[in-house]
C-alpha positions, 0 to 999 in steps of 0.5 A, spaced: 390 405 281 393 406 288 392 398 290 394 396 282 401 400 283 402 396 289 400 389 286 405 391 281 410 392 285 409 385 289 409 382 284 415 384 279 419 382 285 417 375 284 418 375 276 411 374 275 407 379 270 401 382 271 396 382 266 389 387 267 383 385 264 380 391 260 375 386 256 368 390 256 364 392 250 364 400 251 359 405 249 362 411 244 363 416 249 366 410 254 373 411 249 376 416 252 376 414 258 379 407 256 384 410 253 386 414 258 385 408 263 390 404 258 396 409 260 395 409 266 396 402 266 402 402 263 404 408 266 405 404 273 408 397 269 402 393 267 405 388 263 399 387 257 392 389 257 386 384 256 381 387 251 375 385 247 373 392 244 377 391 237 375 399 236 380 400 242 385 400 237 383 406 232 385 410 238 393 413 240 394 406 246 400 405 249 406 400 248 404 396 251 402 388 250 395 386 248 391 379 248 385 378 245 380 376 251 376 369 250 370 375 250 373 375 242 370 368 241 377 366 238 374 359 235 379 358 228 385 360 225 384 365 221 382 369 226 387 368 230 391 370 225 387 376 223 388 378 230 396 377 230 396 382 223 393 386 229 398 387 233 396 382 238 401 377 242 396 372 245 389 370 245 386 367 249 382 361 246 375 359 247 373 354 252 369 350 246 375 348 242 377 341 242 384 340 243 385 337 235 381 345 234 388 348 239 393 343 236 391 346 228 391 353 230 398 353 233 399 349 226 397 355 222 399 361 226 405 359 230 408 366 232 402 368 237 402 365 244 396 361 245 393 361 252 388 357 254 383 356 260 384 349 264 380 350 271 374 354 273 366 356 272 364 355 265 358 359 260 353 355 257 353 359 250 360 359 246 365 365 250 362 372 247 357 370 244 351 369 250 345 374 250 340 371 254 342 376 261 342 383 256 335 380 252 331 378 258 335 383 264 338 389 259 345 387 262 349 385 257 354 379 259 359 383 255 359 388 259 361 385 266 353 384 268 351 378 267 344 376 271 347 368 271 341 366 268 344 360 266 344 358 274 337 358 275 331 352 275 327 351 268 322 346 266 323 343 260 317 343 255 315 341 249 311 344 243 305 342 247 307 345 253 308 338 256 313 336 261 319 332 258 321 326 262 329 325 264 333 318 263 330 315 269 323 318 267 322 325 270 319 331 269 324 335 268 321 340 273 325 346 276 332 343 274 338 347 273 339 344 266 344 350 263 348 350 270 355 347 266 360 343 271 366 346 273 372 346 268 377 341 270 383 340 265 389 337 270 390 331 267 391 334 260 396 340 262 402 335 257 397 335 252 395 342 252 403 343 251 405 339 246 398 342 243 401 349 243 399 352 249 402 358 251 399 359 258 394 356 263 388 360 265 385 360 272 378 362 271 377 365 278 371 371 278 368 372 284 372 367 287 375 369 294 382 368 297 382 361 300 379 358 292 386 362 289 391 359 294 388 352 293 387 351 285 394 355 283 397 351 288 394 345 285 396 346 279 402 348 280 404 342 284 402 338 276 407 342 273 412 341 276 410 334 276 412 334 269 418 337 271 421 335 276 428 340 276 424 346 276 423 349 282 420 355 286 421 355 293 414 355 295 412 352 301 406 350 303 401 347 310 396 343 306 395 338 300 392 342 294 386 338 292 380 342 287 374 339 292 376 342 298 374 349 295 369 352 290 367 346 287 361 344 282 364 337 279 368 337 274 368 336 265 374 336 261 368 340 257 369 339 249 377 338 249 376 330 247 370 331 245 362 332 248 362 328 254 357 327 260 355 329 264 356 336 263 352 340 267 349 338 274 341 339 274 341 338 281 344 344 284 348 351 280 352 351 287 359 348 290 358 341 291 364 340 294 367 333 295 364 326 295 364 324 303 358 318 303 351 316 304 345 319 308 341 313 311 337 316 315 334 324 317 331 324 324 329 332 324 336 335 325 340 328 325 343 325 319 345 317 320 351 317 314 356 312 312 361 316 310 368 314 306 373 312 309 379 317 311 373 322 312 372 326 319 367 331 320 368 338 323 363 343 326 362 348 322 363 343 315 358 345 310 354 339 307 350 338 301 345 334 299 342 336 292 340 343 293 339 342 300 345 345 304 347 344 311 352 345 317 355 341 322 353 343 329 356 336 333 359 329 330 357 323 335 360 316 332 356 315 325 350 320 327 352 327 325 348 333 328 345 339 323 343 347 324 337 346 320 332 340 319 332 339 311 325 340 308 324 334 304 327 328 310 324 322 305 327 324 299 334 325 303 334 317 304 341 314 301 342 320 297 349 321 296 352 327 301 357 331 299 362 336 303 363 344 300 366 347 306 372 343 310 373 349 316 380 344 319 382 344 312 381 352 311 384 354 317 391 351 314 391 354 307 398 357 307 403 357 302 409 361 301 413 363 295 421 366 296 426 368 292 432 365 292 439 369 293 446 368 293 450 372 299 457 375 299 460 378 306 467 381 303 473 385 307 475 392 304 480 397 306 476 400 310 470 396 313 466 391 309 462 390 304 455 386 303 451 384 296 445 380 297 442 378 290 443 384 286 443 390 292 450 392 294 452 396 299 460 397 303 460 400 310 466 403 314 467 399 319 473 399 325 475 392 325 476 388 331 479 381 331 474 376 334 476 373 341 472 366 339 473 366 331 468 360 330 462 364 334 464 369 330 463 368 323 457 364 325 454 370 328 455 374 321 452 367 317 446 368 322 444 374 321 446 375 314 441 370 313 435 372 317 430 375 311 424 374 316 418 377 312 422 379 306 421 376 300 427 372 299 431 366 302 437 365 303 441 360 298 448 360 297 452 364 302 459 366 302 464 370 307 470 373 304 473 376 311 477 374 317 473 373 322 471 379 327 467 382 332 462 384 329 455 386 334 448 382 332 444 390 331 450 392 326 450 387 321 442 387 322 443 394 320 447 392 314 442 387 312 436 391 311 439 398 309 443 393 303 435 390 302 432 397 301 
């Protein structure tokens, strides 16, 4: 809790709101607890509550905002609507729905907000309604502990019990034929709005830092793209692209329909960007051809298959790997794929600032000084500058040095003669005006 006050905190500075997931179905003796988690929550200003346990509801909650959590399976306008009377604001829609399934629920209940998931791991079975981990492991999905059995290798067998052949006529042997590639809706963003969608969301469970930074900020990128005008101060040391960091490929799933491939039968693991071809494996030595623009790095992870390997030394077309590949002849003219760029990584950097407005002003007996919305007045002797110019660039120097605070200094305004004022002063008068 004491780690949630202070993401709170950082990120109301920033205007963004912070939802908390409480999206698990909870045993009787569990609601208590809940409940008491509940206002605690609101109590250090979390801005709604994503649930899934509808019985939540039969017990004394906080004033606070409720979504329905995809975990809800919410698939048709009735119950979404069911869910408004309820008292909810949003509803995050099932991955499953097509866009014409979004655009007729907004149609029939207008007055809620429609959230839907664009980017991320997707679940074979419908949103909420999988039961294969908590039948064959006894840990519930909806409980948070999925076994992930939908990433593991199958044989496909018919009534006989005989292997079934794929479209180039294989056995469907060990293939990972539940593992769904990755959800990517970046090209339908506008769609999705003028369809109703209310919010965009980031599937990013179990994800790490390096995966966050990139995918919002490519999505970012895509949304101000529709609206040029609109801007956030953000800079950034890298090009977003979503195959530089966790990556199974990508589907648009069901939002025009079913389309293929779906699922990667080859690997459940991040496959990263498409870089080339393999054209031999000579023990620990790849001889590839790779695309062009493409520059290989030590520490690079590659994959071929579900094979995966590590750069250890690049000399011309001949690339050096950690480990020998355990099946060299089935490697030949395979496609090679990069999941791990370490030059890209280290350059992951983005920065958000606040705009604000600075005004310096003259009082009777000193100065005053607003920054955004802090002001503060300092009494202050007033000494006449020998060098009037240096002086009022001194002031507008060290008024604008916001270092490592959230903000950027915008406009600046400086209502006074100039004086001498010394550099430690108005450094002074700028952080004690932040606090």
């Amino acid at each position: 809790m004491e780690d949630l006050t202070e993401v709170v905190h950082y990120a109301h500075t920033f205007g963004v709101k912070v939802l908390v997931t409480l999206n698990t179905l909870l045993h009787e003796d569990e609601y208590p607890e809940a409940v008491a988690l509940a206002h605690q929550l609101y109590k250090i200003g979390v801005d709604a509550l994503i649930i899934q346990d509808l019985h939540l509801l039969d017990f004394n909650l906080p004033p606070i905002r409720l979504h329905a959590s995809t975990q809800c399976d919410n698939r048709t306008p009735e119950q979404v609507a069911q869910l408004r009377d309820l008292g909810f604001k949003r509803v995050v829609l099932a991955r499953e729905l097509g866009i014409e399934e979004i655009r007729a629920i907004h149609q029939a209940v207008p007055d809620i907000e429609l959230e839907v998931f664009v980017h991320g791991a997707l679940c074979v079975s419908y949103s909420g309604r999988c039961y294969m981990s908590e039948v064959l492991a006894g840990r519930s999905a909806n409980r948070g502990a999925c076994a992930q059995f939908c990433r593991m290798a199958y044989d496909v067998l018919d009534s006989e019990m005989n292997e079934l052949l794929d479209d180039q006529g294989n056995p469907i042997h060990q293939r990972y034929v539940l593992s769904l590639q990755d959800l990517d809706r970046s090209a339908y963003l506008q769609e999705l709005i003028d369809a109703g969608v209310t919010a965009f969301k980031i599937e990013g469970r179990l994800k790490d830092a390096d995966y966050v930074t990139n995918i919002t900020a490519y999505y970012r990128e895509k949304l101000d793209q529709l609206n040029p005008s609109f801007s956030h101060f953000i800079t950034s040391s890298f090009t977003p692209n979503p195959e530089k960091t966790f990556h199974r490929g990508a589907t648009d799933y069901f939002l025009h329909g079913r389309t293929r491939p779906m699922a990667n039968w080859e690997t459940p693991k991040s496959t990263g960007e498409y870089i080339g071809e393999v054209i031999e494996v000579h023990g620990n030595s790849l001889r590839v051809r790779l695309n062009e623009g493409i520059t290989l790095h030590n520490g690079d992870g590659l994959t071929m298959g579900s094979e995966g390997f590590n750069v250890n030394g690049v000399n011309g077309n001949i690339v050096k790997i950690n480990k020998q590949p355990t099946s060299i002849s089935s490697l030949k003219g395979r496609e090679l794929f990069r999941n791990l760029d370490v030059e890209f990584v280290k350059n992951l950097h983005s920065e958000r600032r606040i705009p604000i407005d600075i005004v310096f002003s003259e009082t009777n007996d000193g100065f005053s000084l607003r920054i955004g919305d802090k002001e503060r007045s300092f009494v202050y002797a007033k000494e006449p500058a020998k060098n009037e110019e240096k002086a009022l660039q001194t002031i507008h120097t060290q008024l604008t040095k916001l270092g490592d605070t959230p903000y950027i200094a915008r406009n600046v305004r400086i209502d006074s003669k100039p004086y001498f004022i010394p550099i430690s002063v108005l450094n002074e008068w700028r952080r004690s005006t932040l606090i």
